[in-house]
C-alpha positions in Angstrom: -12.3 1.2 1.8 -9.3 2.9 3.7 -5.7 2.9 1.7 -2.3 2.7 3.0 0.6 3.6 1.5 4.1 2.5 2.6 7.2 5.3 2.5 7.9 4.3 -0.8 4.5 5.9 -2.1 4.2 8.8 0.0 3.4 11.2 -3.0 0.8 8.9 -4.2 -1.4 9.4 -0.5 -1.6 12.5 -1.3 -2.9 12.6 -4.9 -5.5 10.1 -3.8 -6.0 12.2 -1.3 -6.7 15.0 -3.6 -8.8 12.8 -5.5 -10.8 12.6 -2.6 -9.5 9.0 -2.0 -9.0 7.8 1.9 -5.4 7.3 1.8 -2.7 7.7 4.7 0.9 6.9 4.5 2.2 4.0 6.8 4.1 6.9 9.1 1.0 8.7 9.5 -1.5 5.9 10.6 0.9 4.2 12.6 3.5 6.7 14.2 1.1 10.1 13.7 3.7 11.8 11.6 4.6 11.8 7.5 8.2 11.7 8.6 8.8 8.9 5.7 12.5 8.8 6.3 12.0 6.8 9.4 11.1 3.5 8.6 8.6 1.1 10.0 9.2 -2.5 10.4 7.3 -4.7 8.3 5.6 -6.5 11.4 4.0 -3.2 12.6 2.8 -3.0 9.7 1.0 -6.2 9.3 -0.3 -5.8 12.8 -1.8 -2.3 12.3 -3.4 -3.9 9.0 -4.4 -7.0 10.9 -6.1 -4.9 13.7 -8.4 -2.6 11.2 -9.6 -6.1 9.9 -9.8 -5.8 6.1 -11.1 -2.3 6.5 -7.6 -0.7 5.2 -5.7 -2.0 1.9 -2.3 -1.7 1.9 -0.7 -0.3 -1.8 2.9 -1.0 -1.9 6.0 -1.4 -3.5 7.2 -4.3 -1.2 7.0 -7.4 -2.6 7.8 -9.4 0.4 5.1 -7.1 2.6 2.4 -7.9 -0.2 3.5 -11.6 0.1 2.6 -11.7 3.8 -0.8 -9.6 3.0 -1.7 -12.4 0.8 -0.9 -15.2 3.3 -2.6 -13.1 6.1 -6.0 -12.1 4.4 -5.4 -8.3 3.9 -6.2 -6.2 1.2 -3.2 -5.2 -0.8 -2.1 -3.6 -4.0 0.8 -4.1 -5.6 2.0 -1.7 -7.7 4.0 -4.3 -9.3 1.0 -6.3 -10.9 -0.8 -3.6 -11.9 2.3 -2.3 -14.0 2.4 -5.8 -15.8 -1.2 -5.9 -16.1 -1.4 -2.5 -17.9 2.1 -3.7 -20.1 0.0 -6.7 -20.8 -2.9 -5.8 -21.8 -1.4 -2.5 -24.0 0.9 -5.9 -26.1 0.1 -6.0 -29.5 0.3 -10.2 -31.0 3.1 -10.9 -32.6 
C-alpha cells in the first residue's frame, strides 16, 4: 500500500519515508512539488485517490476529507481515531 499525506502532515511523509514507508504528500503526487503552502482543493483530492483505486490511503487531519473517503470506498487514516484509540486503550477503570 501507497500513503498520502495532506499539507497538514507533511513532516510525517517524510519520517515514513525514512522508515522506508511509501508516503508522498498531497502537493507532491498531485501538483509534482512539496510546496505545502499552496493548497489543494478537497475534490482533487478525492479524484487523485479515486483514480489510483484503493491502491493509495490517504492519512489526514481533515475530518470532512476522511468523511468523504469513507462514503467513497478509499483507504484513509485519520489521525484523529487513532489518537482516541491509543487515549482509550492507555484508561485505567475507574
Amino acid at each position: 500500500m501507497k500513503y498520502m499525506v495532506d499539507a497538514m502532515l507533511y513532516g510525517l511523509a517524510k519520517e515514513l519515508r525514512e522508515l522506508g514507508v511509501e508516503c508522498e504528500t498531497a502537493s507532491k503526487l498531485i501538483r509534482g512539488d512539496e510546496d505545502s503552502s499552496i493548497s489543494i482543493p478537497d475534490p482533487d483530492i478525492l479524484e487523485y485517490l479515486i483514480n489510483a483505486k484503493g491502491e493509495v490511503c490517504l492519512i489526514t487531519l481533515d475530518s470532512e476529507l476522511a468523511k468523504y473517503c469513507q462514503k467513497f470506498k478509499i483507504p484513509c487514516i485519520r489521525i484523529q481515531d487513532l489518537v482516541i484509540q491509543q487515549v482509550l486503550g492507555q484508561r485505567k477503570p475507574s
